[in-house]
C-alpha positions as CSV (number, residue, x, y, z in Angstrom):
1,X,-38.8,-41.6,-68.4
2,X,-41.2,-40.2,-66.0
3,X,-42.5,-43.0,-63.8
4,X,-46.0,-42.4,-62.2
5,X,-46.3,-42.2,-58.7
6,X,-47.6,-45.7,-57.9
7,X,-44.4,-46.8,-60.0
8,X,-42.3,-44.9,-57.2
9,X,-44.3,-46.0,-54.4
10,X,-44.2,-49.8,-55.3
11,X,-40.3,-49.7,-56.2
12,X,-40.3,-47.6,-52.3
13,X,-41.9,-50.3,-50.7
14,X,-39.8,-52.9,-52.2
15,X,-36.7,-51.1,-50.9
16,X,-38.3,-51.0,-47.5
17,X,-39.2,-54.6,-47.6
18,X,-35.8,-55.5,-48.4
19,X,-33.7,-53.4,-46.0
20,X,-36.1,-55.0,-43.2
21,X,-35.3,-58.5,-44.4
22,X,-31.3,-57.0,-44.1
23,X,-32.3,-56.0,-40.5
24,X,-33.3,-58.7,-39.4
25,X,-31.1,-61.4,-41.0
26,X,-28.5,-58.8,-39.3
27,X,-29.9,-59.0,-36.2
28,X,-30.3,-62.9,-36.3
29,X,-26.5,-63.1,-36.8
30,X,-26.1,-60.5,-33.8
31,X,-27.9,-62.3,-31.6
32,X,-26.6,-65.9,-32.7
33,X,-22.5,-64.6,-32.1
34,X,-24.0,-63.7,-28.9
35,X,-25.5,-66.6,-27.9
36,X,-22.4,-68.5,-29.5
37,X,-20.1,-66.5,-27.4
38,X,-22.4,-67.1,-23.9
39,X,-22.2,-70.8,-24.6
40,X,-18.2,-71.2,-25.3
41,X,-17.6,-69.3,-22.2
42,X,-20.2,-71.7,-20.7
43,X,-18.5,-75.2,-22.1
44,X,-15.4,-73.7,-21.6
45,X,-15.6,-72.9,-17.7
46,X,-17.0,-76.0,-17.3
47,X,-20.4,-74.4,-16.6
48,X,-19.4,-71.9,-14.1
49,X,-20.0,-68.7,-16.1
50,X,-24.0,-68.2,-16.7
51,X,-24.0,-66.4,-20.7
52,X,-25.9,-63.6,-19.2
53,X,-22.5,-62.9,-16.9
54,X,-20.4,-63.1,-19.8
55,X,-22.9,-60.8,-21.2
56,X,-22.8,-58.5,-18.7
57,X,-19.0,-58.6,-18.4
58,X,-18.2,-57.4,-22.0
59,X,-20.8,-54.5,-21.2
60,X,-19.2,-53.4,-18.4
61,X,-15.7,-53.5,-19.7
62,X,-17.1,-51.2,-22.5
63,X,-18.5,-48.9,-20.1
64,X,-14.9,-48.5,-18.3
65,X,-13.0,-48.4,-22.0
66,X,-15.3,-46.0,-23.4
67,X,-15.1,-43.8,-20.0
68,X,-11.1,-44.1,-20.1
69,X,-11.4,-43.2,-23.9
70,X,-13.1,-40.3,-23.7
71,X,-11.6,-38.7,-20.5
72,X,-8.7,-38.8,-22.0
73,X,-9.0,-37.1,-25.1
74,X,-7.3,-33.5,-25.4
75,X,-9.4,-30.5,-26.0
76,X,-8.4,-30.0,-29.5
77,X,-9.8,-33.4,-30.3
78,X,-12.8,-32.9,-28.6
79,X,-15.1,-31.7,-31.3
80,X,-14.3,-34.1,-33.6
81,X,-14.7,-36.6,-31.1
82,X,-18.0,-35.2,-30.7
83,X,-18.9,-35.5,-34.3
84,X,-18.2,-39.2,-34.4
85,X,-20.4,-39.4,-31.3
86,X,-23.4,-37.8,-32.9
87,X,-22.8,-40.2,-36.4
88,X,-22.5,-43.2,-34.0
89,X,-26.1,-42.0,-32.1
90,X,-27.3,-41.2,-35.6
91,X,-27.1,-45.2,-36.2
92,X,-28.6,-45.9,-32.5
93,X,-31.9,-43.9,-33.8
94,X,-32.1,-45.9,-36.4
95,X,-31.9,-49.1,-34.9
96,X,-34.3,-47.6,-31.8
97,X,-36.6,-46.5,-34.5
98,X,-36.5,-50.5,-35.9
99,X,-37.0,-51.7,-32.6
100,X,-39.9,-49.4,-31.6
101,X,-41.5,-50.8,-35.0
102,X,-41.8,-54.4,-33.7
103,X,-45.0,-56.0,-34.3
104,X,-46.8,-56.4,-31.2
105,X,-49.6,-58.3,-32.6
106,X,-49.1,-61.8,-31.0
107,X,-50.7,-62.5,-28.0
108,X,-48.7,-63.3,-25.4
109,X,-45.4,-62.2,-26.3
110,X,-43.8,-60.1,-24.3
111,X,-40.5,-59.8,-25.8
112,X,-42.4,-57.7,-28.3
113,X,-43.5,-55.2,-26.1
114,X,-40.2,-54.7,-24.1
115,X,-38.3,-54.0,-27.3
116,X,-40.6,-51.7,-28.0
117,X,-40.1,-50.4,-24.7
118,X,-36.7,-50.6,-24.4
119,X,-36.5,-48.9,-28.0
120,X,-38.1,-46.2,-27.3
121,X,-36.1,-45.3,-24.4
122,X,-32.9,-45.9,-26.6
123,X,-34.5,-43.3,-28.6
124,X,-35.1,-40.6,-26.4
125,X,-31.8,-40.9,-24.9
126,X,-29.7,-41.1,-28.3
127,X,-31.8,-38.0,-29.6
128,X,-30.8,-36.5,-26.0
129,X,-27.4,-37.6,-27.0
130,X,-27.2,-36.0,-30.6
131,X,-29.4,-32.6,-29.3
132,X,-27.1,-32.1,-26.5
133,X,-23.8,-33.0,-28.7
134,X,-24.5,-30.3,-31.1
135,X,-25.0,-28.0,-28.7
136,X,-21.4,-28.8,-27.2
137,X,-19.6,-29.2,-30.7
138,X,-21.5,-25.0,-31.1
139,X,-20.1,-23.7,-27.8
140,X,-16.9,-25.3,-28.7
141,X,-16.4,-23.5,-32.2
142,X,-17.7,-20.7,-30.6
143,X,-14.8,-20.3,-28.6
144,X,-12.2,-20.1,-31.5
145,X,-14.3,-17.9,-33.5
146,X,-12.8,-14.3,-33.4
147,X,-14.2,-11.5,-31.4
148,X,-15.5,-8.1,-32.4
């Protein structure tokens, strides 16, 4: 069963075409628990917390969990810890990569163009992120490897 290469192609682009229809209805639902979650803290504080605070709120307490987290992990548990880091930055590139692909084609939308900003810079600094965990998870082996 040798399938010619236009075969391939057109079975490749309708595997492309239906993990960006996944994406997307993935990020709709992202972005709609998000909204939902703005709004009940909204209705339920009568109106006093804005959804971009709550927003805010549950990134900054991620920032102090993941901080604590991390700080406190023992040495021996450090490399794996470091491979679960670079799998989880693997995932970021691809969703920067997604994001960097936005069509930028309608005039006068500028939410485009800052998530393709905003993607690209999620790029660079995950790809920092995996470069620069590799190079830690090395030294690391390094130091239990036997000498002479």
């Amino acid at each position: 069963m040798d399938e010619t290469p236009q075969t391939l192609l057109d079975k490749a682009q309708a595997a492309a075409a239906a993990a960006r229809q996944s994406a997307d209805a993935a990020q709709s639902y992202a972005d709609q628990v998000a909204h939902a979650g703005g709004l009940a803290a909204h209705v339920v504080s009568g109106g006093a917390i804005d959804p971009f605070v709550f927003r805010l709120a549950i990134f900054v307490l991620a920032v102090f969990v993941g901080y604590y987290v991390v700080w406190s992990v023992t040495p021996a548990l450090h490399t794996p810890l470091m491979s679960v880091t670079n799998a989880i930055s693997s995932v970021i590139v691809v969703g920067a990569l997604l994001s960097v692909g936005v069509d930028v084609s309608t005039p006068g939308d500028d939410g485009s163009i800052l998530a393709r900003i905003f993607g690209f810079i999620a790029l660079i600094l995950a790809c920092v992120n995996i470069f620069g965990g590799f190079l830690v998870t090395e030294r690391m082996l390094s130091m239990y490897k036997k000498k002479g």
